[in-house]
FITI-56841 format. One line per 10 residues: number of its first residue (from 1); their letters; for each residue x, y, z of C-alpha. Coordinates in pm, 1 decimal. Example, Ala and Ser with C-alpha at 12.3 -4.5 7.8 and 13.67 -1.06 7.14 Angstrom:
% FITI-56841
1> as> 1230.0:-450.0:780.0; 1367.0:-106.0:714.0 .
% end
This chain:
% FITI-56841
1> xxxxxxxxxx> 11444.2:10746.8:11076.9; 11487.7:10960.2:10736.9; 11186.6:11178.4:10763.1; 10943.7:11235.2:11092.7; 10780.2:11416.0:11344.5; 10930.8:11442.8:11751.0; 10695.8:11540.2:11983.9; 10602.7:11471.3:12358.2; 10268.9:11305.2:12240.9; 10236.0:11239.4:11855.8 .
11> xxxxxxxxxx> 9860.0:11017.4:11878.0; 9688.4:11340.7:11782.6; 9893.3:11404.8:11452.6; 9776.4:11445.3:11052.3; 10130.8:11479.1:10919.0; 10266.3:11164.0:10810.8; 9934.5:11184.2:10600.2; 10027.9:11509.3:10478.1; 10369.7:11443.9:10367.8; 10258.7:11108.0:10191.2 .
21> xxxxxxxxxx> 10083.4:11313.9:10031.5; 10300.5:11581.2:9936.7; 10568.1:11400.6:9817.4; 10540.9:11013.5:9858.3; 10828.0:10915.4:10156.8; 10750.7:10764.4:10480.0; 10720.5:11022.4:10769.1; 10749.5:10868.8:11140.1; 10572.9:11027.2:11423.2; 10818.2:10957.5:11714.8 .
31> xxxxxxxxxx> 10720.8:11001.8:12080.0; 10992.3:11120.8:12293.1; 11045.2:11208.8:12638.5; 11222.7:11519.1:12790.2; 11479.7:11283.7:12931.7; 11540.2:11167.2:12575.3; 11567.5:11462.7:12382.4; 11938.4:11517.1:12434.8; 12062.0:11214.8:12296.9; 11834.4:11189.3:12015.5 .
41> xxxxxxxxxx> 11948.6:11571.8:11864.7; 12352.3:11469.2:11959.9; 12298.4:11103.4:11750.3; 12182.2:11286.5:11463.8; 12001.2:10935.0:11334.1; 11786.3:11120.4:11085.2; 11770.5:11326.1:10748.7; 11501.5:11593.7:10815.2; 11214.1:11643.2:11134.1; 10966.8:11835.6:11194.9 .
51> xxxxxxxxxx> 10963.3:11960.0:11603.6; 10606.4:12044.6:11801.1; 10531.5:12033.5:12133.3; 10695.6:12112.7:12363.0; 11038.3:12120.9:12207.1; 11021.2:12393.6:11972.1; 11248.6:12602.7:12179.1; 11484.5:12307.3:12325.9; 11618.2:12205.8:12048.5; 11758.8:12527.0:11931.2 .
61> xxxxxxxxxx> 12080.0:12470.0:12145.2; 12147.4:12152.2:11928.2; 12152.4:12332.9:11591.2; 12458.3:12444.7:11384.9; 12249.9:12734.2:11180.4; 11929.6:12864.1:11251.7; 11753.6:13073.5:11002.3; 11730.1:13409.5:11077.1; 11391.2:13457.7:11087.4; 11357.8:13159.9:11308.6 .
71> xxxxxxxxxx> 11653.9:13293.9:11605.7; 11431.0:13610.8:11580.0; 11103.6:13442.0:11663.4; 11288.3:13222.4:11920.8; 11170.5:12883.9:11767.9; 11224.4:12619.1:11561.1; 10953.7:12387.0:11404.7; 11177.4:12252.7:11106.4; 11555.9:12073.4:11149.1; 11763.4:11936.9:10821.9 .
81> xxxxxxxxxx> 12069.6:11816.1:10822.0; 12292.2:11824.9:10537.5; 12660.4:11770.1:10567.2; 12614.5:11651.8:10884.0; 12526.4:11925.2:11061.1; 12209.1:12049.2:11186.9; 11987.0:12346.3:11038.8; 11725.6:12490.3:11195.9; 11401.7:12690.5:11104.5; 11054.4:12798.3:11107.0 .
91> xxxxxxxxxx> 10782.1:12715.3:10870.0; 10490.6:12816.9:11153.2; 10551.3:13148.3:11037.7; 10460.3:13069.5:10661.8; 10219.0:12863.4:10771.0; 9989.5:13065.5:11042.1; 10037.3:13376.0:10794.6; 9856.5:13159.3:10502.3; 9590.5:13036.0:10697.3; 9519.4:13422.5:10855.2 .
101> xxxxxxxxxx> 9521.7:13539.6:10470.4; 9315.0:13227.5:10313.2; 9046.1:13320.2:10581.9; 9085.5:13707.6:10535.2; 9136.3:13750.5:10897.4; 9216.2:14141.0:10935.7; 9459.7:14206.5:11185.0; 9620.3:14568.1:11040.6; 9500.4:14802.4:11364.7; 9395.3:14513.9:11597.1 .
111> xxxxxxxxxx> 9408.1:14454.3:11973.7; 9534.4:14071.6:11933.9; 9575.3:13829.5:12215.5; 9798.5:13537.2:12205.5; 9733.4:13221.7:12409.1; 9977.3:13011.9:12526.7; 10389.9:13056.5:12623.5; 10535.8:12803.4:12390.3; 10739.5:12863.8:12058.6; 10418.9:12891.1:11853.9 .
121> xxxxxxxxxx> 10295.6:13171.5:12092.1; 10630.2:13356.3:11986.7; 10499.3:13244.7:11623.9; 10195.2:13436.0:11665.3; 10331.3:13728.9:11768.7; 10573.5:13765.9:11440.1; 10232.0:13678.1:11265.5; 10059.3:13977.3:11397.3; 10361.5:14227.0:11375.7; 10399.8:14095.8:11036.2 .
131> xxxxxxxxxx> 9984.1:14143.4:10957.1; 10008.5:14537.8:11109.5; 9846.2:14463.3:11448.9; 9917.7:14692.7:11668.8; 9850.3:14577.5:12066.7; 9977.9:14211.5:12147.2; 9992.0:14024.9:12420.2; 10098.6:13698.7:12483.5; 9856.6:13529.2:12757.5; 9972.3:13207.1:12987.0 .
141> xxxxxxxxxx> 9879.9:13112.3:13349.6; 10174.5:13213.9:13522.2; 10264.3:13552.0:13352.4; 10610.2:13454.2:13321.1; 10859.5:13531.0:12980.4; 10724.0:13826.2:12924.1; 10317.1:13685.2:12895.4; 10003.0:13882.6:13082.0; 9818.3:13605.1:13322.0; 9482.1:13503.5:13183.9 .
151> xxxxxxxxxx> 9290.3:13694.9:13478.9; 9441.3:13997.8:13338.9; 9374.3:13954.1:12999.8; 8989.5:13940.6:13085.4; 8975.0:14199.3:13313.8; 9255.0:14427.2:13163.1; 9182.7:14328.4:12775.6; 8841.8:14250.6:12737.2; 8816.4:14505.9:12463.1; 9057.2:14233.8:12215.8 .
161> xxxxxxxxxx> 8950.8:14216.4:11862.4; 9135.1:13914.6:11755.9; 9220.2:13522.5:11935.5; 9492.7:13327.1:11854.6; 9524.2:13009.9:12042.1; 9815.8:12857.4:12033.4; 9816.4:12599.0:12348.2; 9750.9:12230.1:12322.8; 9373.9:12347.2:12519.8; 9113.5:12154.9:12373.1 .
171> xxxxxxxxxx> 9335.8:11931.8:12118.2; 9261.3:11545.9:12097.2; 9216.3:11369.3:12373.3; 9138.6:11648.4:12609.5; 8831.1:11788.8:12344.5; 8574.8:11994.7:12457.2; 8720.6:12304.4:12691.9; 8829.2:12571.4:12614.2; 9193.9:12881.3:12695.5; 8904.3:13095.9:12762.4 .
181> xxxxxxxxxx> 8524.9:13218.9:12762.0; 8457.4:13412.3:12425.2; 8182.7:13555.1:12629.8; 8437.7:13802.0:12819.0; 8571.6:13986.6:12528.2; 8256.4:14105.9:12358.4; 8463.8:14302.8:12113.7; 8566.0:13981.2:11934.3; 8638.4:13974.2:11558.3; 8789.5:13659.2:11517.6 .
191> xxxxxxxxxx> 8958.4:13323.0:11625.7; 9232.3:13140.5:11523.9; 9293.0:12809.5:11683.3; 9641.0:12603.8:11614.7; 9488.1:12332.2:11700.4; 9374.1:12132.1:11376.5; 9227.4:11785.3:11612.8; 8919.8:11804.6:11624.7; 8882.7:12013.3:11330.4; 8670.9:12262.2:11501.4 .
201> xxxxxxxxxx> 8803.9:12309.1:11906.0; 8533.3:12416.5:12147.0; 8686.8:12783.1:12110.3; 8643.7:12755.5:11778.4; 8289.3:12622.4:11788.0; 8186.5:12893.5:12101.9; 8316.1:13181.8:11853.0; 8107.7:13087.2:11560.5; 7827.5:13011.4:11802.1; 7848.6:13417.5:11862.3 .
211> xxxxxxxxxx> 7893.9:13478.1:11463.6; 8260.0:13536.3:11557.0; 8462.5:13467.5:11228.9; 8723.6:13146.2:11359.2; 8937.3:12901.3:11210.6; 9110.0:12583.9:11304.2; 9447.4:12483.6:11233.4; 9414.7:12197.6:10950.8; 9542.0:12433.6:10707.7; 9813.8:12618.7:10900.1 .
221> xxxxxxxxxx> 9955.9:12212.0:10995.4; 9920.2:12168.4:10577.8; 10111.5:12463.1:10474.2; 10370.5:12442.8:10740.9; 10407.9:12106.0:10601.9; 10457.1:12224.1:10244.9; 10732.3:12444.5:10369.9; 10866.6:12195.0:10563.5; 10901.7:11915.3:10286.3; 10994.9:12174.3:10061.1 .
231> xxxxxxxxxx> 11325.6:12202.6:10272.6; 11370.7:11860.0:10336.3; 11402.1:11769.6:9953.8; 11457.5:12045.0:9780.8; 11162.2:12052.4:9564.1; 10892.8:12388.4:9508.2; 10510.0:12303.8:9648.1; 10269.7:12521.1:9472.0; 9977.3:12679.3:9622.4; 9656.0:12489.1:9442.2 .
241> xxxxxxxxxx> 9851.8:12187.9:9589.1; 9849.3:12322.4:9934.1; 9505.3:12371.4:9851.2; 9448.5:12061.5:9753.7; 9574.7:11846.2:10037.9; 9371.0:12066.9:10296.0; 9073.0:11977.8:10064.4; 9135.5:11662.1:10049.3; 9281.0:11636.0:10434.0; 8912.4:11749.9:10579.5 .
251> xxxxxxxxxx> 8735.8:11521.9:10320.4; 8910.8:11256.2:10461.2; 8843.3:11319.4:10856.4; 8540.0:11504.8:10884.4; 8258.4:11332.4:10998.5; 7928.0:11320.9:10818.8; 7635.0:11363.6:11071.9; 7266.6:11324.3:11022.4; 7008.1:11438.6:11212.0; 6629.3:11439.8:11147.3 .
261> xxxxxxxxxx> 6316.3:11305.3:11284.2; 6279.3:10922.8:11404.7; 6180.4:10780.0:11099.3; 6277.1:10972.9:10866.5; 6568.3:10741.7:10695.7; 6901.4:10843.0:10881.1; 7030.8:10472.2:10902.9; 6967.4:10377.9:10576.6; 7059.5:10702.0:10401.6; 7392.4:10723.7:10669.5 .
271> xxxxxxxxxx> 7516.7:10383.9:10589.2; 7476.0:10394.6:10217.7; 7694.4:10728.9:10248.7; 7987.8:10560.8:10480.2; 8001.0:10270.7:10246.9; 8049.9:10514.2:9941.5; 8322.3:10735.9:10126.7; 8473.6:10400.8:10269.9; 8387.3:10548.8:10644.9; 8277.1:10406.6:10953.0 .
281> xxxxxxxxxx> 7907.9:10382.0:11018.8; 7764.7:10463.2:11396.9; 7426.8:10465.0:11502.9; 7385.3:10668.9:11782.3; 7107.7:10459.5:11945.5; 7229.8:10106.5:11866.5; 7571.4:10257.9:12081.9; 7374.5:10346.9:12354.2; 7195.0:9955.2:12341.7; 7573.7:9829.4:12293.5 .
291> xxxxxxxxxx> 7690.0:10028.7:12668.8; 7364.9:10021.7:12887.2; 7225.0:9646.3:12759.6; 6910.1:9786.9:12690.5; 6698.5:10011.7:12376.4; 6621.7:10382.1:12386.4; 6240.5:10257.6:12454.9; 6374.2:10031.4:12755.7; 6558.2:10365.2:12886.4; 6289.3:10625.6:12897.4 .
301> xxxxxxxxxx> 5990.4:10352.8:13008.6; 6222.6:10238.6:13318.3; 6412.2:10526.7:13395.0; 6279.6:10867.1:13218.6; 6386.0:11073.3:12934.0; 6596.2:11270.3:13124.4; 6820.5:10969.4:13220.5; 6799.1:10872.2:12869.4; 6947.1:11228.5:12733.3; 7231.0:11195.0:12961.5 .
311> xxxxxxxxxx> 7361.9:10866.9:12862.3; 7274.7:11004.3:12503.3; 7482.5:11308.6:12549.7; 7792.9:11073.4:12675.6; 7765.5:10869.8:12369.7; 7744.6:11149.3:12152.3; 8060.1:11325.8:12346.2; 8270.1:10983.0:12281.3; 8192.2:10933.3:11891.6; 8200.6:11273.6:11818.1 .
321> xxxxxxxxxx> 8628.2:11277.5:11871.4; 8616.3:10981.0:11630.3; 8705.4:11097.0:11241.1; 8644.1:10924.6:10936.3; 8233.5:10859.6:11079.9; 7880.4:10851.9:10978.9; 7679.6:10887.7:11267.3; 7340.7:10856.1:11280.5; 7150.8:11057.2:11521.2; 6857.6:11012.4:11734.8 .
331> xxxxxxxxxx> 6571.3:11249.0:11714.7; 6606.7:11419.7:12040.0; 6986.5:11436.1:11999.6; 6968.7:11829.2:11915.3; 6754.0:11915.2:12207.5; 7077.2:11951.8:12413.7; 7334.8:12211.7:12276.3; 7650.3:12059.7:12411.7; 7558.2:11758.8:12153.8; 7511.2:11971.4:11859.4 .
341> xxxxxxxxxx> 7859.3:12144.5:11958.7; 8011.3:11787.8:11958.5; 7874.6:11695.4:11648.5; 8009.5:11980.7:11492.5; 8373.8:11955.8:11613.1; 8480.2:11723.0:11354.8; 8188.1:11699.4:11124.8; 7920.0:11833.1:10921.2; 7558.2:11826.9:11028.5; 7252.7:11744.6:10798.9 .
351> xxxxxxxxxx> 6960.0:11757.8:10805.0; 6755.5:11483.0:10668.3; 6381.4:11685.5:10598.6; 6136.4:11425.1:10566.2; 5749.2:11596.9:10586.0; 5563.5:11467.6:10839.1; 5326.0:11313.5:10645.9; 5610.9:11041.3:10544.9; 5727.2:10945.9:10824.6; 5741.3:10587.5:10999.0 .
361> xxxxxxxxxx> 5538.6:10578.3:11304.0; 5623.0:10246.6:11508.2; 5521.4:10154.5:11870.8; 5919.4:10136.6:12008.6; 5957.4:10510.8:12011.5; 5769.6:10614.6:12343.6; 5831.7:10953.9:12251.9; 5653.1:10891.0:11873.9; 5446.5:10621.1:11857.2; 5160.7:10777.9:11757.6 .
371> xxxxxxxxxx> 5085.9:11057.5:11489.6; 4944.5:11302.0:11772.6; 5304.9:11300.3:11982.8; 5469.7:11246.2:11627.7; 5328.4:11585.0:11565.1; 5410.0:11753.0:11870.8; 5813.7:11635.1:11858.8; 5813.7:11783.3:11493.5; 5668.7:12138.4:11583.0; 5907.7:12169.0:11897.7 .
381> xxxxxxxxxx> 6192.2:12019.3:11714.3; 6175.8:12112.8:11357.6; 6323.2:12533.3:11420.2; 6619.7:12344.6:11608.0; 6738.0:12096.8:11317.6; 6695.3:12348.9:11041.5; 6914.6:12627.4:11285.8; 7173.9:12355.2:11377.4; 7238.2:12170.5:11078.6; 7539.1:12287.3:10756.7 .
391> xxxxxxxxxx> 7261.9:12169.2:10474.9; 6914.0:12074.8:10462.9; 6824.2:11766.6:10296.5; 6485.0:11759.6:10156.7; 6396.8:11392.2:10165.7; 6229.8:11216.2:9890.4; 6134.6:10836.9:9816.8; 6417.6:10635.6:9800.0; 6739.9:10616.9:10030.8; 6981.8:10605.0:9772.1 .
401> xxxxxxxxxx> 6890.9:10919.3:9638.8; 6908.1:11085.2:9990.1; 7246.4:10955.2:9996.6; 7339.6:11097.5:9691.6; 7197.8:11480.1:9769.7; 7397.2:11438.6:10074.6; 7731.5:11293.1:9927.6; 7701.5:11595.9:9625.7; 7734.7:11852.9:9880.6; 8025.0:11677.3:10024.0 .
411> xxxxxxx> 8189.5:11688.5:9677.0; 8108.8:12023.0:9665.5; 8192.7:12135.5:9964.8; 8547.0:11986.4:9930.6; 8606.0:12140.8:9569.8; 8771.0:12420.4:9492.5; 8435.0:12624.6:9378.0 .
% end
């Protein structure tokens, strides 16, 4: 290959996108195993990679030249090879310190713990020396290479100001768990998470739960990237087109979610909006008909609500790692917090606010079918959309125009205002 990623597991990746977009060439994302490594650094069968996990570290032994800053850190993200020979460096650096700045992240006096043992752990650390923080530790299971075991690090260093993660915990497939429980260090600040899929991990999503500042890693993987291509053809990438990209990057695979009361247009209005943005359209509901063989109403008649809002909260744990959706909610969907946390990993939650007054009563909702238990859903349900959601749609007459309130906060949302 000319240009391309190595990696243990590469399903998970943005950055062939990102480099398409950055400067046109194709980028390959090539899977190989430990075994394989060896031969594939002593063939040389390539112009410039980028290196993530796990091999950050192992291929250091293969290169002719490491930067400086790189052999200091103790790993290598970035290989080029001109003249034949093999050059090493690290654009995690640049890339972790932009994100930490772009979010204002203070670190300058900080307790700061690192997750993870890996090269971007090692990263992290440079980061923070770099930023003025002043007690670091590196955190991993075992202890080993110089790390504090997680057990100590809650006990020990509950009093830490500042997260970085920088394991693969919580990263597509494996969504939904999280290094550790923000709960134990009540002296939190802020979060940074690596990891960039999902867009928002479950540490991520637990911080801001507890008004914790936290980031994912979309825009450190973007700027790293910039760096990165920057080296491997000798061209300058400016800022507002870093910018840019990330903009564009999370316009491109963040969900749009709509919740609201049954009736209230969420199907109509969500797949109006996924065939403007050219996205996929699910409806929560019509999933849960397409697994079990049988409708919402069938559910909660034969087997209870409570059955229903478990198969509900499977369906909504599946779709929710999907990117690039519209999904349509169903009215009890926010009742259960784990489902608005899933919602809100990789997408952005509205609200569609139709009054009451407005709203379709039909006889296949058991839970709605008449204005009286209409009524009663909409006062025990109304505090929890408007708390849970990004933006609040006020609803009007016509879907179209729903659609369009909902698509110009998209557009604003991914601007540059």
């Amino acid at each position: 290959m000319k240009y391309g990623l190595i990696a243990e597991r590469v399903g998970h990746s943005f950055s062939a996108d990102i480099h398409k977009r950055l400067f046109g060439y194709d980028y390959e994302l090539k899977a190989i195993s430990r075994d394989s490594l060896d031969e594939f650094l002593k063939t040389r069968e390539f112009d410039a990679i980028n290196v993530t996990i796990p091999y950050k570290e192992a291929v250091i032994p293969f290169l002719d030249y490491v930067n400086p800053k790189a052999l200091e850190i103790g790993a290598v993200n970035t290989v080029v090879k001109r003249g034949g020979k093999l050059y090493g460096y690290n654009t995690d650096f640049m890339g972790m310190l932009a994100m930490i700045r772009r979010e204002g992240i203070e670190l300058s006096g900080k307790k700061f713990l690192v997750l993870g043992s890996g090269g971007t752990s090692k990263t992290a650390m440079f980061v923070a020396r770099e930023l003025g923080c002043v007690d670091a530790y590196r955190v991993s299971r075992s202890g080993r290479d110089g790390c504090i075991t997680y057990e100590n690090a809650r006990t020990l260093h509950s009093d830490a100001e500042v997260i970085i993660n920088t394991t693969p915990c919580g990263m597509f497939p494996e969504t939904g768990v999280a290094a550790v429980d923000v709960n134990d260090y009540p002296r939190l600040e802020a979060v940074v998470d690596a990891v960039y899929n999902p867009l928002r991990s479950k540490l991520v999503t637990d911080a801001l739960n507890k008004g914790v500042k936290a980031v994912g890693g979309l825009y450190m993987l973007v700027a790293q990237a910039a760096y990165a291509a920057e080296l491997f053809v000798d061209k300058t990438v400016e800022k507002e087109r870093v910018d840019e990209i990330f903009r564009d990057m999370l316009a491109a695979k963040q969900n749009v979610v709509i919740v609201g009361m049954p009736g209230c247009g969420k199907t109509s209005t969500g797949r109006l909006i996924a065939e403007a943005l050219g996205f996929e359209f699910v409806d929560t509901d019509k999933e849960i008909q397409a697994r079990t063989g049988r409708t919402p109403n069938e559910i909660i008649t034969e087997s209870g609500e409570p059955a229903f809002r478990d198969i509900e909260s499977e369906v909504i744990k599946d779709v929710s790692k999907l990117q690039s959706r519209v999904i349509s909610t169903g009215g009890g969907a926010i009742l259960r917090k784990e489902n608005i946390d899933n919602l809100r990993s990789n997408g952005r939650i509205y609200f569609l606010d139709r009054d009451i007054e407005h709203l379709c009563i039909t006889s296949d909702r058991p839970l709605s079918s008449t204005y009286e238990s209409l009524k009663k859903r909409y006062d025990e349900r109304y505090e929890i959309y408007c708390s849970c959601c990004d933006k609040r749609i006020v609803a009007v007459d016509g879907k179209q125009l729903n659609a369009n309130a909902i698509l110009e906060d998209l557009k604003y949302e991914n601007s540059c205002n």
